[in-house]
C-alpha positions in Angstrom: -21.2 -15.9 -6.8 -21.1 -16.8 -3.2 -17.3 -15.1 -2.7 -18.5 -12.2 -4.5 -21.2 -11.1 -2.3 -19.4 -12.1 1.0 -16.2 -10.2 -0.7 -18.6 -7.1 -1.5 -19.7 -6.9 2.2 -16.1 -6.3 3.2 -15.7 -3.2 0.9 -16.8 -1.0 3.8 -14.6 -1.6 6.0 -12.0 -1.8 3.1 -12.5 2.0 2.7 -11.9 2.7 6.1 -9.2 0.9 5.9 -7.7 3.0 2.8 -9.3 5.9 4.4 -6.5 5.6 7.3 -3.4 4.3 5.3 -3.7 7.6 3.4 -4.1 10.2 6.0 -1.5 8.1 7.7 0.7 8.8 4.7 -0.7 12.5 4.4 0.6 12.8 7.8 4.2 11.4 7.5 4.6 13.4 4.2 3.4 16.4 5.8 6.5 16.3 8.7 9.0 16.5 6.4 11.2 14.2 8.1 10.8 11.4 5.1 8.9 8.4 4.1 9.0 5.2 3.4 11.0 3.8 0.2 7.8 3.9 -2.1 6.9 7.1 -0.3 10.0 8.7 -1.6 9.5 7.1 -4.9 5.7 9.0 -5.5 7.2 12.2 -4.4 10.4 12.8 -5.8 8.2 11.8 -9.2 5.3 14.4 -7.7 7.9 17.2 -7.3 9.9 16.5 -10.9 6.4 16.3 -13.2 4.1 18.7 -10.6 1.7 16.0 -10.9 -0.4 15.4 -7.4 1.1 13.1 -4.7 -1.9 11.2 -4.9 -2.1 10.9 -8.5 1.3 9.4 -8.8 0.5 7.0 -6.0 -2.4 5.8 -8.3 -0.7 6.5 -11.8 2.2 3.7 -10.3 0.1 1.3 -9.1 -1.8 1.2 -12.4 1.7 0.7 -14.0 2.8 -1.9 -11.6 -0.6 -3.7 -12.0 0.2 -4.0 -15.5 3.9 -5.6 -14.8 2.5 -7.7 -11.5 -0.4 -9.3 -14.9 2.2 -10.1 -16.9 4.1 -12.1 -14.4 0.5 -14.0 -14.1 0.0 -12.0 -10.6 -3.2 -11.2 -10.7 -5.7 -8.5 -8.8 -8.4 -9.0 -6.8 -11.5 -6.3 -6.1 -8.9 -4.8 -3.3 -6.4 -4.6 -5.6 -8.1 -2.0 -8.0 -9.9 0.1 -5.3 -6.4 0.1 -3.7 -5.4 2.0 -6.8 -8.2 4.3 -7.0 -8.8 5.6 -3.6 -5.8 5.6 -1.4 -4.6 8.3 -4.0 -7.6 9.8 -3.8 -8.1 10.2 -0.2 -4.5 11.6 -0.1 -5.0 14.2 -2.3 -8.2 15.3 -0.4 -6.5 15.7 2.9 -4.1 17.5 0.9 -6.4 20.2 0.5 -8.3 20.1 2.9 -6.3 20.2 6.0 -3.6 22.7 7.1 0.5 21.3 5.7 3.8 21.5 6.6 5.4 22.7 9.6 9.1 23.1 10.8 8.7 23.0 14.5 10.6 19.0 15.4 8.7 18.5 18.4 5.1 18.5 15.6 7.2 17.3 12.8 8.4 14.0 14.7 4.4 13.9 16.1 3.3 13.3 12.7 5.6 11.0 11.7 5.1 8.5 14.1 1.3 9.0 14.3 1.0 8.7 10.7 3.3 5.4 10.6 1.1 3.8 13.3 -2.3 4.9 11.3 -1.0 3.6 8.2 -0.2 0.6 9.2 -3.6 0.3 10.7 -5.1 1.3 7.4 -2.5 -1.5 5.8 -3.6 -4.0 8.5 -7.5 -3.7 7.8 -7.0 -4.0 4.1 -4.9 -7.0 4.4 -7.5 -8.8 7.1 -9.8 -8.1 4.2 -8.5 -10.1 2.2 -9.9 -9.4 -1.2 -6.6 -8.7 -3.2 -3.1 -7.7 -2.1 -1.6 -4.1 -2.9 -0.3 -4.3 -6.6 3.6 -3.3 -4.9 3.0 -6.8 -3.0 1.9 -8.6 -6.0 5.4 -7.3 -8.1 7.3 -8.5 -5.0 6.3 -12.1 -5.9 6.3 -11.9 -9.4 9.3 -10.8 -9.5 10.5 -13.4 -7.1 8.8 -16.4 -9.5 10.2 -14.8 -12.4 14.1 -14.8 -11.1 13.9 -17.3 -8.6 15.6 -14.7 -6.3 13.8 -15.3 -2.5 11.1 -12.0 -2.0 13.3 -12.1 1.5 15.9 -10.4 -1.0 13.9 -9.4 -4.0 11.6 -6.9 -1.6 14.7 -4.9 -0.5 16.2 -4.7 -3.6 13.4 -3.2 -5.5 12.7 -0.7 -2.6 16.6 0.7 -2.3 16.1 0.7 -5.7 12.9 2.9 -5.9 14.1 4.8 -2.8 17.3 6.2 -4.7 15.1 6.9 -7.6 12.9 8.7 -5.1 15.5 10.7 -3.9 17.2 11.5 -7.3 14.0 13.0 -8.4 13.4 15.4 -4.9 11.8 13.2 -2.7 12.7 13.7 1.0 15.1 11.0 2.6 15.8 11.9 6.4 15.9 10.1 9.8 12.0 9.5 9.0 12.9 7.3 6.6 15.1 5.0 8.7 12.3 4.9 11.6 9.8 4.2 9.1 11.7 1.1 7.6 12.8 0.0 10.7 9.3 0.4 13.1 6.4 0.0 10.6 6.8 -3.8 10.2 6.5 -4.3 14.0 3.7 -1.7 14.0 1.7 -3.8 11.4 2.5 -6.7 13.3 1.1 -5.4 16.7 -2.2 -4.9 14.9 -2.5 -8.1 13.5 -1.9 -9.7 16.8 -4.4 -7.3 18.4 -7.0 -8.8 16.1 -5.3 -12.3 16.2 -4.4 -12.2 12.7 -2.1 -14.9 10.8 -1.2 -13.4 7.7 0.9 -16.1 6.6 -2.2 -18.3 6.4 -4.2 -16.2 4.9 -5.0 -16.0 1.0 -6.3 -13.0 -0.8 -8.6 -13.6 -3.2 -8.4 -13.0 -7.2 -10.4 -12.0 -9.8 -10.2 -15.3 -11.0 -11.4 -17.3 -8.2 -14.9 -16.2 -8.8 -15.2 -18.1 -11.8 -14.0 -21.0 -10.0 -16.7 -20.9 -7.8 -19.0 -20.4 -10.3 -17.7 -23.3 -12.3 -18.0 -25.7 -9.4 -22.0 -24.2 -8.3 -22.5 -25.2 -12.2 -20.5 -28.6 -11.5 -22.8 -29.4 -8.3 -26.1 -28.5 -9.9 
């Protein structure tokens, strides 16, 4: 009980958190220069079904939520509001806000503003700590389940999703290179800014809440 009220006090900023990793990605898919791997994964599957670009982003992480439970990854409260809103929120600015433009001097603007706010956004979510994105979570399942290091695993599974990305119409460009190469350092800076170890830190799971309410009962 006592990790779910302090965890509910962090949705806030949460939000705001989501709020800027999905204009961030908005922006990035808006300068039509490319996107990350998973980025060309939701809209290579957007432009082959017509389904929204935010609705695959959630319609994905629902399916890799599933896989991440049966490799005994489990969520945590981030984890499902990850799903529901950054979608969301990316399909609002989609309407919203004026798209697309094919002036480079703009294009390359909102590239490398939307990779710095989304890895803002990422970095808020993660200093939450409240559940890890469900991509993270099949990262390590996968790794546990093979026994393949995620140093390896991760890259795999994104070359993998990129070409799948790309085969279905999603952009690959020079974008896609900077974004691969930059955003890790990007997300790092922030972290660093707000003296951040992510590397000690552990996200909490559904199932730690019962834990503490099993050892309240056990103390009582």
């Amino acid at each position: 009980m006592i990790y779910v009220i302090e965890d509910l006090k962090k949705i806030p900023i949460l939000l705001v958190g989501f709020a800027f990793l999905a204009f961030g990605l908005f922006l990035m898919k808006e300068s039509l220069l490319g996107l990350s791997s998973w980025g060309v994964f939701h809209l290579g599957i957007s432009k082959a079904t017509g389904i929204s670009f935010g609705r695959v982003i959630q319609i994905v992480g629902i399916i890799i939520l599933v896989l991440s439970v049966a490799l005994k990854i489990y969520p945590g409260i981030g984890t499902i509001l990850n799903i529901v809103f950054i979608g969301m929120f990316v399909d609002w600015f989609d309407q919203f806000i004026p798209q697309e433009t094919d002036h480079i001097i703009i294009q390359y603007a909102l590239l490398l503003l939307g990779m710095v706010i989304t890895s803002y956004g990422r970095a808020l979510y993660i200093m939450c700590e409240i559940g890890k994105g469900p991509r993270d979570g099949l990262f390590i399942g996968l790794t546990r389940m093979t026994g393949i290091s995620v140093k390896y695993m991760k890259p795999m599974i994104e070359i993998l999703v990129l070409l799948i990305g790309f085969l279905m119409g999603g952009i690959v460009r020079e974008g896609t290179l900077i974004v691969t190469l930059c955003s890790g350092y990007v997300l790092h800076f922030f972290f660093k800014i707000h003296r951040y170890d992510p590397k000690t830190a552990k996200q909490r799971q559904f199932k730690d809440y019962f834990k503490s309410s099993r050892l309240i009962k056990g103390r009582s």
